[in-house]
PQR file with spaces between the fields and no chain letter, atoms N, CA, C, O and H, PARSE charges and radii, in Angstrom:
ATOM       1  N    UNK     1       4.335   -0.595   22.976 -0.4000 1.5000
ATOM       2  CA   UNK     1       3.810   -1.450   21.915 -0.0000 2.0000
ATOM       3  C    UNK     1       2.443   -0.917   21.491  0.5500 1.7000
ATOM       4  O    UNK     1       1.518   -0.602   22.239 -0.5500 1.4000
ATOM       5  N    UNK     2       2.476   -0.875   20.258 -0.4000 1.5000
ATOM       6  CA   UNK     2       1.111   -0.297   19.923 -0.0000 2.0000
ATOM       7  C    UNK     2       0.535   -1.481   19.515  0.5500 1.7000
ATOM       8  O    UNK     2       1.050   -2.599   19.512 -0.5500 1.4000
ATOM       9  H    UNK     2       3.228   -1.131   19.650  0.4000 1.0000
ATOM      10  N    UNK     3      -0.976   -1.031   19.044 -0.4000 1.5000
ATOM      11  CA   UNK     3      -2.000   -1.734   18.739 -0.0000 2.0000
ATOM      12  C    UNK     3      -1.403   -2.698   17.575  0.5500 1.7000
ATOM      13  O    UNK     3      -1.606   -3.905   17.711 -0.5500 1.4000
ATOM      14  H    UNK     3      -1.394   -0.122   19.046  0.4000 1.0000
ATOM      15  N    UNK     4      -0.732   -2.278   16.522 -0.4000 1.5000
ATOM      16  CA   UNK     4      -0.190   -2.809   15.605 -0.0000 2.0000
ATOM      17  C    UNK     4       0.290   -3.685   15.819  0.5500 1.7000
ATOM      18  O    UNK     4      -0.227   -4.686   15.324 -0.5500 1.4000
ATOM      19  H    UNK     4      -0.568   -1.298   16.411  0.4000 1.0000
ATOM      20  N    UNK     5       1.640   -3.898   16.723 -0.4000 1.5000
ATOM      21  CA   UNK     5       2.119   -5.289   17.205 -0.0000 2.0000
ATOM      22  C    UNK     5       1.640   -6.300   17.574  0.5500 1.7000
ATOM      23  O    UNK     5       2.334   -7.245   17.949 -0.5500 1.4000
ATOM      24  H    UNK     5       2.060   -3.084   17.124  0.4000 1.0000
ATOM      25  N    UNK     6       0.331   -6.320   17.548 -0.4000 1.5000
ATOM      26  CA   UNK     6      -0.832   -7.680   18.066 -0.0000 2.0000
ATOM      27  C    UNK     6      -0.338   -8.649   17.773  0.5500 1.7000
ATOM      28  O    UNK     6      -0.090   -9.618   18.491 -0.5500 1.4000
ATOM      29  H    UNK     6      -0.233   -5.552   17.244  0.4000 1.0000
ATOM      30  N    UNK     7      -0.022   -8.412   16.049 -0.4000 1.5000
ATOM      31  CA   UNK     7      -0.183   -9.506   15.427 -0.0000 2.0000
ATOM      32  C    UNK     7       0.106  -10.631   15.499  0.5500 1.7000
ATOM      33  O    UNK     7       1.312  -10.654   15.255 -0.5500 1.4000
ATOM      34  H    UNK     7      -0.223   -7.625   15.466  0.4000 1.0000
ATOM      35  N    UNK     8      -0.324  -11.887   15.733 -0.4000 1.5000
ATOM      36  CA   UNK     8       0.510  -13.293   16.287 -0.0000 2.0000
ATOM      37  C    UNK     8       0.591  -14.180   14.895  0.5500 1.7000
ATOM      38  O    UNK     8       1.737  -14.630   14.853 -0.5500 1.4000
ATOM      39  H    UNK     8      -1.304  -11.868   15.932  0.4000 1.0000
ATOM      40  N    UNK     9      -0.151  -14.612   13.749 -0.4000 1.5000
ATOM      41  CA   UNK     9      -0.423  -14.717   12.743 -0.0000 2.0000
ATOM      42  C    UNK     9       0.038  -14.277   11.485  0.5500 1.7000
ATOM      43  O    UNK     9      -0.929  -14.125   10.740 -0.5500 1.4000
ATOM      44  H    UNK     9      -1.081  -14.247   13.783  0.4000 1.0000
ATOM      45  N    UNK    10       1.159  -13.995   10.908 -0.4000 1.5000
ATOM      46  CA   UNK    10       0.800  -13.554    9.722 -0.0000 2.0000
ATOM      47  C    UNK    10       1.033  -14.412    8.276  0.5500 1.7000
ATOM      48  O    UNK    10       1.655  -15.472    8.341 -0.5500 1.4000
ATOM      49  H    UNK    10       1.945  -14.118   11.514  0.4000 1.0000
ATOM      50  N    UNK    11       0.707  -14.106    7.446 -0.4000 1.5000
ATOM      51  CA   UNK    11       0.480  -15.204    6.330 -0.0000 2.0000
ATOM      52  C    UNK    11       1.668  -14.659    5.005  0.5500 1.7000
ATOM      53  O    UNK    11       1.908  -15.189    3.920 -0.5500 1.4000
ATOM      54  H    UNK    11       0.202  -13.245    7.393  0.4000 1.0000
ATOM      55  N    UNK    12       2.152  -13.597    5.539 -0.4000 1.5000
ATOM      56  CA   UNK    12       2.820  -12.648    4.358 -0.0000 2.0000
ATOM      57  C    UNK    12       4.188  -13.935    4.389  0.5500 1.7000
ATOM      58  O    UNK    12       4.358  -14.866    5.177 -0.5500 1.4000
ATOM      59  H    UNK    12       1.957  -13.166    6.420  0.4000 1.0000
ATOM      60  N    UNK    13       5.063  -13.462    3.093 -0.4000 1.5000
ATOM      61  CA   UNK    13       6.268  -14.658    3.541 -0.0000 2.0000
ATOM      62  C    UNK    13       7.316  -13.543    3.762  0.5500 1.7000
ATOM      63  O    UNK    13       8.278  -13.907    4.439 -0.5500 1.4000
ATOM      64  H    UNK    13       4.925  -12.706    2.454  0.4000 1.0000
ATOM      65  N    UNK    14       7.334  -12.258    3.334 -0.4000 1.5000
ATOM      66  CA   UNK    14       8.648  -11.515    3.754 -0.0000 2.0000
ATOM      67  C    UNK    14       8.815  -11.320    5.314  0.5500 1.7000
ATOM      68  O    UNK    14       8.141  -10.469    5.894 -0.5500 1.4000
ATOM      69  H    UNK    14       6.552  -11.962    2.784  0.4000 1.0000
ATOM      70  N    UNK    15       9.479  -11.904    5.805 -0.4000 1.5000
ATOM      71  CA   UNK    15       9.537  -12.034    6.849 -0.0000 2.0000
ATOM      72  C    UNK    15      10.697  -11.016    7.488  0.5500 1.7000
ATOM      73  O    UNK    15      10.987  -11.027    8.684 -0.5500 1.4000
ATOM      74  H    UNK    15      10.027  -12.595    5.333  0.4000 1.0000
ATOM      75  N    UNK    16      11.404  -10.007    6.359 -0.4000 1.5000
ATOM      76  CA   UNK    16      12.499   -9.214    6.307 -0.0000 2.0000
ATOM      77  C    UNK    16      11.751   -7.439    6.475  0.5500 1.7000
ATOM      78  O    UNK    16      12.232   -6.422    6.976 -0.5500 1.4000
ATOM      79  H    UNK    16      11.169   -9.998    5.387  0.4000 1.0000
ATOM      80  N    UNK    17      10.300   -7.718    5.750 -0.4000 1.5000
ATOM      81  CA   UNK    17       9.292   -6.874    5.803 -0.0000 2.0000
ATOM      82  C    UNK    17       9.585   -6.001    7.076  0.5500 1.7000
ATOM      83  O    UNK    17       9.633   -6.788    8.021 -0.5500 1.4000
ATOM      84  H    UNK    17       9.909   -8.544    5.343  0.4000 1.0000
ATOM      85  N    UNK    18       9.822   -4.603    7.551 -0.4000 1.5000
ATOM      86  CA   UNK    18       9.537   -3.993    8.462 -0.0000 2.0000
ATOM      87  C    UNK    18       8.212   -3.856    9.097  0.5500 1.7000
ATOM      88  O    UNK    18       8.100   -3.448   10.253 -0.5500 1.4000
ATOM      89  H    UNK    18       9.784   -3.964    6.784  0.4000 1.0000
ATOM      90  N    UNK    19       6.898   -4.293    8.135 -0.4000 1.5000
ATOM      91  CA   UNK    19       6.051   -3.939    8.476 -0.0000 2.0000
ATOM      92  C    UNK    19       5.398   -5.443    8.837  0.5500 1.7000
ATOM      93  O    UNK    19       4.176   -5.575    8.766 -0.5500 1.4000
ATOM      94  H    UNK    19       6.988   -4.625    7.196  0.4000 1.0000
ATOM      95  N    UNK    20       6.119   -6.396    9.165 -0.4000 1.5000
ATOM      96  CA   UNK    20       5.231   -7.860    8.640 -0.0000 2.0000
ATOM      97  C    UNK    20       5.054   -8.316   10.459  0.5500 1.7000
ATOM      98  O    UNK    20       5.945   -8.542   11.279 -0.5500 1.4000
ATOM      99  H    UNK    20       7.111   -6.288    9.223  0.4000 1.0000
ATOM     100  N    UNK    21       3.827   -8.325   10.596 -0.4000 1.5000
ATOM     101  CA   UNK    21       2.849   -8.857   11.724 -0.0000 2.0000
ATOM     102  C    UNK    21       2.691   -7.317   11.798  0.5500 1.7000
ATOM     103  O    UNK    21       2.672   -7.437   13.023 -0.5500 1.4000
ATOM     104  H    UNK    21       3.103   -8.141    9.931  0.4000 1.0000
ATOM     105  N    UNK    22       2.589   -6.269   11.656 -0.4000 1.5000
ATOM     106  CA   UNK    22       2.408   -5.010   11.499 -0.0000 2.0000
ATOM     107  C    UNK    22       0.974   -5.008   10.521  0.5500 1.7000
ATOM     108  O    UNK    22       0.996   -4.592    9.362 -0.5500 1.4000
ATOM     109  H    UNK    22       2.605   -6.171   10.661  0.4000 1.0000
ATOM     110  N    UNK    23       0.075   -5.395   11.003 -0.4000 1.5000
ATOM     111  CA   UNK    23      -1.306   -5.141   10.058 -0.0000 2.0000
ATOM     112  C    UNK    23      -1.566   -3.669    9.422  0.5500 1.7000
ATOM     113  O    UNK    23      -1.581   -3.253    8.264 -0.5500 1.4000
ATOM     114  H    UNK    23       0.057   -5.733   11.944  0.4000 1.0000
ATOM     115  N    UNK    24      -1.745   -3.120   10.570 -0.4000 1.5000
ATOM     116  CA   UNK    24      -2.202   -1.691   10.178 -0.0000 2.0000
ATOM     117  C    UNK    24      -1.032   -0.750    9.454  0.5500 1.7000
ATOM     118  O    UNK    24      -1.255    0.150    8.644 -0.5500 1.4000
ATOM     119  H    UNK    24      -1.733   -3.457   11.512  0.4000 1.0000
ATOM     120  N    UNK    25       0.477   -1.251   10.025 -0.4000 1.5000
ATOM     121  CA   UNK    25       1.106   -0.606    8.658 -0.0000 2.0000
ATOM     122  C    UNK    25       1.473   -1.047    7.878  0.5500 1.7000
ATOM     123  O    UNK    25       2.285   -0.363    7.254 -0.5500 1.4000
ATOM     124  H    UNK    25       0.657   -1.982   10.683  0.4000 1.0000
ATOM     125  N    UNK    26       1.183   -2.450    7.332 -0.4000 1.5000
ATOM     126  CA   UNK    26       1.144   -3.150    5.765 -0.0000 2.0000
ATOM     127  C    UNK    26       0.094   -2.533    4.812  0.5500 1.7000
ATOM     128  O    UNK    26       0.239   -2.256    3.621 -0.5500 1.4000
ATOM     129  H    UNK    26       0.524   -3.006    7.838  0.4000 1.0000
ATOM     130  N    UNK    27      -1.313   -2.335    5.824 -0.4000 1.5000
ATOM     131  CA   UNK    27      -2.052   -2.118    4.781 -0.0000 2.0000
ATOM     132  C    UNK    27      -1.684   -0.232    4.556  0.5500 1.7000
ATOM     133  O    UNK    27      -1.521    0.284    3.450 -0.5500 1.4000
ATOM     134  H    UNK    27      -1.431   -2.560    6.791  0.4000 1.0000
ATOM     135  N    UNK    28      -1.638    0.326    5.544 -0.4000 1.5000
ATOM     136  CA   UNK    28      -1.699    1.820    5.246 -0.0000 2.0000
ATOM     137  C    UNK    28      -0.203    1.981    3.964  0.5500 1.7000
ATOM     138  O    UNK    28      -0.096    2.863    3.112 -0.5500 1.4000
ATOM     139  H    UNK    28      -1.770   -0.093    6.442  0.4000 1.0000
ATOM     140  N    UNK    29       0.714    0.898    4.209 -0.4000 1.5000
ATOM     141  CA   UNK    29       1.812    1.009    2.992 -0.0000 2.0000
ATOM     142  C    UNK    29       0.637    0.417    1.208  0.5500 1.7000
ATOM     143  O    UNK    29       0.425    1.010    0.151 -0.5500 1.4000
ATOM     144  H    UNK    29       0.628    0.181    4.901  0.4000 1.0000
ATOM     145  N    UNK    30       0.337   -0.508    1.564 -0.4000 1.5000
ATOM     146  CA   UNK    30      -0.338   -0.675    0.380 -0.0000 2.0000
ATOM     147  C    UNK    30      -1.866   -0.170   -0.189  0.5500 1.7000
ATOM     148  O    UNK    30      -2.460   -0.573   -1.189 -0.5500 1.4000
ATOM     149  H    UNK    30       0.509   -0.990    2.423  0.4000 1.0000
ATOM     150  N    UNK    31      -2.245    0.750    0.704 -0.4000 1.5000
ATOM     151  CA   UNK    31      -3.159    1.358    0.389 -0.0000 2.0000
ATOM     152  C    UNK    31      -2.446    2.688   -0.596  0.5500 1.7000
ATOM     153  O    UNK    31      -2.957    2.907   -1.694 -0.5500 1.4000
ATOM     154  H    UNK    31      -1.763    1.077    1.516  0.4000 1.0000
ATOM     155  N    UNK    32      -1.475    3.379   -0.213 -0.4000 1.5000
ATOM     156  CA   UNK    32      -0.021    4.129   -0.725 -0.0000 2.0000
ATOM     157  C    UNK    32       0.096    3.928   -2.064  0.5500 1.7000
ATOM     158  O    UNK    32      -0.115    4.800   -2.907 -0.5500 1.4000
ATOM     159  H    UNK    32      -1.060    3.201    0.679  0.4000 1.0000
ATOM     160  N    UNK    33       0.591    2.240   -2.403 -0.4000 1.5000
ATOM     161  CA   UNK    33       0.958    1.729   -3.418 -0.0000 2.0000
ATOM     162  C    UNK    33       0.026    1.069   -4.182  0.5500 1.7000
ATOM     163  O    UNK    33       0.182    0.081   -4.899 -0.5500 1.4000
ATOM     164  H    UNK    33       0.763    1.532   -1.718  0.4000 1.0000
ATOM     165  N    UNK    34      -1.029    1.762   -3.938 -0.4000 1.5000
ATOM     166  CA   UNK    34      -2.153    0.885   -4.847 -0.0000 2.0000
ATOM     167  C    UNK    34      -2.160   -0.832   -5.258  0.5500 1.7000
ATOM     168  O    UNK    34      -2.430   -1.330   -6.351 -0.5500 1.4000
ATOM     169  H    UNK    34      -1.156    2.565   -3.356  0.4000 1.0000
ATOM     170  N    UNK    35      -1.725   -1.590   -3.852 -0.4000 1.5000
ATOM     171  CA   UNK    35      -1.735   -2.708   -4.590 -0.0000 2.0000
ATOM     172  C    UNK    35      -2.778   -3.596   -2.765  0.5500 1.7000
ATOM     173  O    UNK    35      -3.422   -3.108   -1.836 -0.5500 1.4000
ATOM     174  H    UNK    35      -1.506   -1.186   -2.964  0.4000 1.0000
ATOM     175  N    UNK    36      -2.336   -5.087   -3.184 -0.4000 1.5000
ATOM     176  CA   UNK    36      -3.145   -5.170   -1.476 -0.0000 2.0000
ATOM     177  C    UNK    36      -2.049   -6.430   -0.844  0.5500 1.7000
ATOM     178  O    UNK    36      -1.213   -7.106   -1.443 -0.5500 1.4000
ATOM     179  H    UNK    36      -1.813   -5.483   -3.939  0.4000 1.0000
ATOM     180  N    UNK    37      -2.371   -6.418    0.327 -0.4000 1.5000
ATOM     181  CA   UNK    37      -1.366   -7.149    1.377 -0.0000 2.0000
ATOM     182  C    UNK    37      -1.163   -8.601    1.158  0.5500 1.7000
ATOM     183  O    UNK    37      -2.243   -9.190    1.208 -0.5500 1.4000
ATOM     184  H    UNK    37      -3.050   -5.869    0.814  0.4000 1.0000
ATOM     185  N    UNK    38      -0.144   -9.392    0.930 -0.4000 1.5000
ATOM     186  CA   UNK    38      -0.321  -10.393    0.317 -0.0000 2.0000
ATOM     187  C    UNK    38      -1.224  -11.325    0.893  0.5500 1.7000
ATOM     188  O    UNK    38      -1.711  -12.162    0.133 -0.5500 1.4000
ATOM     189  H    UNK    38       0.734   -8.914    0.889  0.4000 1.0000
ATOM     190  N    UNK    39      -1.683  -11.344    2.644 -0.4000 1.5000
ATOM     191  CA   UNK    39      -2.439  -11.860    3.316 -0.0000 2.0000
ATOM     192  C    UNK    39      -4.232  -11.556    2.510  0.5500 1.7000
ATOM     193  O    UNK    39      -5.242  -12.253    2.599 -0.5500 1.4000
ATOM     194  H    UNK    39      -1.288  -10.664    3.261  0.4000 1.0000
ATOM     195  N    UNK    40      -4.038  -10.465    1.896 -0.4000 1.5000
ATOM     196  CA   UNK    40      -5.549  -10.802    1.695 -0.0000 2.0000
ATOM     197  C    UNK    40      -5.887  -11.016    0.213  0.5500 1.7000
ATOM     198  O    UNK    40      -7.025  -10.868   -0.232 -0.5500 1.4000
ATOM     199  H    UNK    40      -3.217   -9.899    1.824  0.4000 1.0000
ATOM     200  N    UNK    41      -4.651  -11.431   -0.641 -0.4000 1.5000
ATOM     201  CA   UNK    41      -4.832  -11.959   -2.261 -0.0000 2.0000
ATOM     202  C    UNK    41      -3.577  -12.917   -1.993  0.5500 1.7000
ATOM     203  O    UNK    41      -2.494  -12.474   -2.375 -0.5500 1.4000
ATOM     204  H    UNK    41      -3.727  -11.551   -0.279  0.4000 1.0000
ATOM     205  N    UNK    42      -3.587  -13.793   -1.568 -0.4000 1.5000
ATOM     206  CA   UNK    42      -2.654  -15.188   -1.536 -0.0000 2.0000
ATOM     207  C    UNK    42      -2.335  -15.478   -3.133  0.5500 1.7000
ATOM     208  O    UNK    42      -1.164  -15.287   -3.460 -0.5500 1.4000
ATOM     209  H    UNK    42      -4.467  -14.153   -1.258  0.4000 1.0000
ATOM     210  N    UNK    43      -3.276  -15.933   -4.193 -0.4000 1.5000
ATOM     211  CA   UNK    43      -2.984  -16.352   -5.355 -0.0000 2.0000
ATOM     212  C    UNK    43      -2.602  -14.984   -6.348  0.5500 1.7000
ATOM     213  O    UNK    43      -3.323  -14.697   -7.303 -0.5500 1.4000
ATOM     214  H    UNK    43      -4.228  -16.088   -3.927  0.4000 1.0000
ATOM     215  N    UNK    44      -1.358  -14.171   -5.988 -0.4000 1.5000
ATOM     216  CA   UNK    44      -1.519  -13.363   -6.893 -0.0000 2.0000
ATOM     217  C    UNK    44      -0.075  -13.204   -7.997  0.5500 1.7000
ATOM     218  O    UNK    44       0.231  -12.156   -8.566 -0.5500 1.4000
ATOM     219  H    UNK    44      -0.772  -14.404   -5.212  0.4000 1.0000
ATOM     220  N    UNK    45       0.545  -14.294   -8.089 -0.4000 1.5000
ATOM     221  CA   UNK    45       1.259  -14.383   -8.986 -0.0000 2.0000
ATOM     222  C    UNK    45       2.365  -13.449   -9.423  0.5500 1.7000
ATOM     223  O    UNK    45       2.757  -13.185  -10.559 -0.5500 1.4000
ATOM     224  H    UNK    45       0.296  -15.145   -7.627  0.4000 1.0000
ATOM     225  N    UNK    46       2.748  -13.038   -8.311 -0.4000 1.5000
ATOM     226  CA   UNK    46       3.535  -12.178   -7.908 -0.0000 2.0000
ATOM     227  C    UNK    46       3.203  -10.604   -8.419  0.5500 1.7000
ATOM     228  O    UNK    46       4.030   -9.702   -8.555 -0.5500 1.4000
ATOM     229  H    UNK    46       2.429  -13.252   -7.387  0.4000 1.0000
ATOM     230  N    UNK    47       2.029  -10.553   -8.616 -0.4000 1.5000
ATOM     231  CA   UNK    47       1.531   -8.929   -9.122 -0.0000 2.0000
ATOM     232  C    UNK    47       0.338   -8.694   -8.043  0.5500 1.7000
ATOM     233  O    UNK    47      -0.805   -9.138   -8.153 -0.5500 1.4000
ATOM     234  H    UNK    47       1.357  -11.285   -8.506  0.4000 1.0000
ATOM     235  N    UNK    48       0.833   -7.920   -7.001 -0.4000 1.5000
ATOM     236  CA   UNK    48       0.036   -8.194   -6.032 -0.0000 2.0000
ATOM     237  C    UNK    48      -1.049   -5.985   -6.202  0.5500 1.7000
ATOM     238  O    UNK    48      -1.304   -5.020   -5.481 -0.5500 1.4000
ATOM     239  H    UNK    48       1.761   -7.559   -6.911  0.4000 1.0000
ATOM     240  N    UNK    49      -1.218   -6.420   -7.559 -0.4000 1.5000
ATOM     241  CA   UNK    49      -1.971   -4.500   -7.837 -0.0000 2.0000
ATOM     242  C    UNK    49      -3.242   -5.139   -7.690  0.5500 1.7000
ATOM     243  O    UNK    49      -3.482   -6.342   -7.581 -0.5500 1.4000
ATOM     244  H    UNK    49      -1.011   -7.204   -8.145  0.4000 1.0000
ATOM     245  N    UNK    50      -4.099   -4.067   -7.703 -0.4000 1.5000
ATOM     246  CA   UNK    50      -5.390   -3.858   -7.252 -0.0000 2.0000
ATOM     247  C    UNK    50      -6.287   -4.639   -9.011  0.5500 1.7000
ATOM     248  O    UNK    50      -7.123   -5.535   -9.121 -0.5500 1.4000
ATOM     249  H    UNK    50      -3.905   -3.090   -7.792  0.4000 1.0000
ATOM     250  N    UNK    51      -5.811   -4.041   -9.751 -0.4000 1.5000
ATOM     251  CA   UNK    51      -5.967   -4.703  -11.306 -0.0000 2.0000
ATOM     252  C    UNK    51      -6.063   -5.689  -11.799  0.5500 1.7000
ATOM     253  O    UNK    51      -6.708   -5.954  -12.813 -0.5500 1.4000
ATOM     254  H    UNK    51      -5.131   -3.312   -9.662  0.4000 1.0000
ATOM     255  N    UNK    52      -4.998   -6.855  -10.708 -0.4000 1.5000
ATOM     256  CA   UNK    52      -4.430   -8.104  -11.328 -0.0000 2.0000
ATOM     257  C    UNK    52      -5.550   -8.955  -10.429  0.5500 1.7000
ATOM     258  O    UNK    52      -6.212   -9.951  -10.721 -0.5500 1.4000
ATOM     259  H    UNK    52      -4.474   -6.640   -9.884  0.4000 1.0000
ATOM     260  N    UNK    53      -5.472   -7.949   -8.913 -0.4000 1.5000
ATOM     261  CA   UNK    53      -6.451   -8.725   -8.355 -0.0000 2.0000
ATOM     262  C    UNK    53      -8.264   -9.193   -8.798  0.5500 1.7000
ATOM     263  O    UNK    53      -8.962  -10.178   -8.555 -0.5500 1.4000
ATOM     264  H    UNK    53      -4.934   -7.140   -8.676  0.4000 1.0000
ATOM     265  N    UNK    54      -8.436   -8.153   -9.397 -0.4000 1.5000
ATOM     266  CA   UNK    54      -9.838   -8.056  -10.434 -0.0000 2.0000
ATOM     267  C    UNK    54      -9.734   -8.968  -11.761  0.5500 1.7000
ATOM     268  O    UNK    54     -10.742   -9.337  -12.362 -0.5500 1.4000
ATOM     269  H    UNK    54      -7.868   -7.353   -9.593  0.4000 1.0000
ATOM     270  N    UNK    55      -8.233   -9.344  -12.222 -0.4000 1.5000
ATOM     271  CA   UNK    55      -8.730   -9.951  -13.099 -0.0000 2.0000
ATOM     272  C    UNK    55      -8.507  -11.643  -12.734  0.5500 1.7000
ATOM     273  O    UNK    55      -8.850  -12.590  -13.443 -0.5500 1.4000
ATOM     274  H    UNK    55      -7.414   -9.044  -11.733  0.4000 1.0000
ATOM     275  N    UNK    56      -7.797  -11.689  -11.351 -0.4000 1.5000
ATOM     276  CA   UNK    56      -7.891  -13.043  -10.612 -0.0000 2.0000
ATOM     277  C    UNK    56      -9.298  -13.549  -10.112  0.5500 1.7000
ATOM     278  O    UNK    56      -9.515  -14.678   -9.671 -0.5500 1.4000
ATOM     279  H    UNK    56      -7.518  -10.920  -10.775  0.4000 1.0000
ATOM     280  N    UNK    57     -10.193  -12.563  -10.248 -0.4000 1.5000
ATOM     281  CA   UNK    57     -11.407  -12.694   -9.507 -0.0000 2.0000
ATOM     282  C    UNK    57     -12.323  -12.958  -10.247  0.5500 1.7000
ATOM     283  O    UNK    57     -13.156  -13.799   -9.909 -0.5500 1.4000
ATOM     284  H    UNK    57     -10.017  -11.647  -10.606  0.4000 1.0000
ATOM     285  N    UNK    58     -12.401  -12.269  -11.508 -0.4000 1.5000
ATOM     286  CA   UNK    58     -12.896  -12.543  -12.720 -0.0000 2.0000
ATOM     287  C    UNK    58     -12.735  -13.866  -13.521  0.5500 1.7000
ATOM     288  O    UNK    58     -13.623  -14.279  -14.267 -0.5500 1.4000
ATOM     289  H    UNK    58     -11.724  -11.586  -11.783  0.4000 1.0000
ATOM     290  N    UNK    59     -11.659  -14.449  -13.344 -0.4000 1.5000
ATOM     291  CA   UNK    59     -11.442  -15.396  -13.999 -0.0000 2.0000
ATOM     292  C    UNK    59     -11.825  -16.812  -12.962  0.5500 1.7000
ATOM     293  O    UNK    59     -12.291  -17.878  -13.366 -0.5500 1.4000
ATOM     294  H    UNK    59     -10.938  -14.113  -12.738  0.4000 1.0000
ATOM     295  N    UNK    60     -11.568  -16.550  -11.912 -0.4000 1.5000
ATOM     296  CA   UNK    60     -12.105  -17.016  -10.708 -0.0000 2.0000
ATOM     297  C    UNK    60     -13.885  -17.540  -11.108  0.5500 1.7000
ATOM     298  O    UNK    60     -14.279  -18.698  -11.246 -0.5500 1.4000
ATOM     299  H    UNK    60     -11.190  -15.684  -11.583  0.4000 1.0000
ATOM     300  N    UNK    61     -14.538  -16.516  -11.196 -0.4000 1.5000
ATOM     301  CA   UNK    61     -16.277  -16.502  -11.310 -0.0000 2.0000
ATOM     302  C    UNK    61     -15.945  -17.232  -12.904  0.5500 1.7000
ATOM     303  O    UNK    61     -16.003  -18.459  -12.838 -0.5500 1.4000
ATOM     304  H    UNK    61     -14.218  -15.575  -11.084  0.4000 1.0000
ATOM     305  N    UNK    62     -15.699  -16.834  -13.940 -0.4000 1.5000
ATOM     306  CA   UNK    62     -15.776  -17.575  -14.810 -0.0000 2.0000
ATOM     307  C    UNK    62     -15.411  -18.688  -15.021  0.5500 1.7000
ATOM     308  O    UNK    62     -16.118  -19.310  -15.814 -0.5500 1.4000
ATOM     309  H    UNK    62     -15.651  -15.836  -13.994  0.4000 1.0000
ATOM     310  N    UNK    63     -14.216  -19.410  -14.449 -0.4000 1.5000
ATOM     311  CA   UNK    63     -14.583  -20.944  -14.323 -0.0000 2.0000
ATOM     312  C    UNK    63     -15.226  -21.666  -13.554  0.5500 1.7000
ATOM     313  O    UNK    63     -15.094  -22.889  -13.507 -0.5500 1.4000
ATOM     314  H    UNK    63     -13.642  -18.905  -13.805  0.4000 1.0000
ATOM     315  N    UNK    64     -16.190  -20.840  -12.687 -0.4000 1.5000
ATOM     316  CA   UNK    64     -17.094  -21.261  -12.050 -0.0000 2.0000
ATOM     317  C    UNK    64     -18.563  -21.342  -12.841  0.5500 1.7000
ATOM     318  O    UNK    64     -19.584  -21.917  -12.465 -0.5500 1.4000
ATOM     319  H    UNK    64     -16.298  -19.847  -12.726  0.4000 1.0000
ATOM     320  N    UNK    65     -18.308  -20.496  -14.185 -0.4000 1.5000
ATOM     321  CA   UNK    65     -19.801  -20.343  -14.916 -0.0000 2.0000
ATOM     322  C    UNK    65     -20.719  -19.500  -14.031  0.5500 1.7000
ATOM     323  O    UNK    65     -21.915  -19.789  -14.069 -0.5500 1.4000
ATOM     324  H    UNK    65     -17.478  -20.029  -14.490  0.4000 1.0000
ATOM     325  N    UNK    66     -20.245  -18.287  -13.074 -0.4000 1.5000
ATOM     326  CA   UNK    66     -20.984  -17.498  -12.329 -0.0000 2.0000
ATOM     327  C    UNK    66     -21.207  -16.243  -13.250  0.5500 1.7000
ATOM     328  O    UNK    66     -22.102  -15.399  -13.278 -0.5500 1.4000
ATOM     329  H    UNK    66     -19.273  -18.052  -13.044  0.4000 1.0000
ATOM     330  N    UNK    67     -19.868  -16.459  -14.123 -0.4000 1.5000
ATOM     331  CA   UNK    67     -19.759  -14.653  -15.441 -0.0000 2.0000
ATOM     332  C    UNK    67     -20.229  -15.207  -16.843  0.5500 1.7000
ATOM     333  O    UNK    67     -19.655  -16.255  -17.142 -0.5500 1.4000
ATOM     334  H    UNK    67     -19.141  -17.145  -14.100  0.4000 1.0000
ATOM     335  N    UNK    68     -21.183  -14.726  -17.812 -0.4000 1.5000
ATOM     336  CA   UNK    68     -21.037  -14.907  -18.729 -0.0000 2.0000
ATOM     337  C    UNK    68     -20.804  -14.074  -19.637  0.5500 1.7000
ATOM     338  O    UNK    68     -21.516  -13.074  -19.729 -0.5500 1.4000
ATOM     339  H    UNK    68     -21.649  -13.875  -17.569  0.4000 1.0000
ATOM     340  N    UNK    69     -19.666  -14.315  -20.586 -0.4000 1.5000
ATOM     341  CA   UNK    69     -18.752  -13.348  -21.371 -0.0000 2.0000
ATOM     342  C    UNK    69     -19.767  -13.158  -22.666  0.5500 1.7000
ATOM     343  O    UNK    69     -19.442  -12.430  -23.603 -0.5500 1.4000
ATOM     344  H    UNK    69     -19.087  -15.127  -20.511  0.4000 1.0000
């Protein structure tokens, strides 16, 4: 068992995932695929890219009145 198998936790829902409680090879797959692990962008509306996540974040600060356009 490697280090990878730790995982006791995971938040992903594919649970069919080869890689799921597999931290270190979820992310080294989505580091690959330019997008990020669903554990660390929960609200991503099923576009889980690096892009969508910036503009979830953005829109995020702006209805907070933290961005002004």
């Amino acid at each position: 068992m490697s280090e990878c198998d730790k995982t006791k936790v995971c938040a992903c829902p594919k649970t069919e995932c080869p890689n799921h409680k597999k931290c270190c090879l979820c992310v080294i797959k989505h580091r690959e695929t330019d997008s990020l692990p669903y554990c660390l962008f929960l609200d991503n509306g099923g576009d889980k890219s690096v892009a969508n996540y910036y503009e979830v974040l953005k829109k995020r600060f702006e209805d907070k009145g933290e961005i002004q356009s």
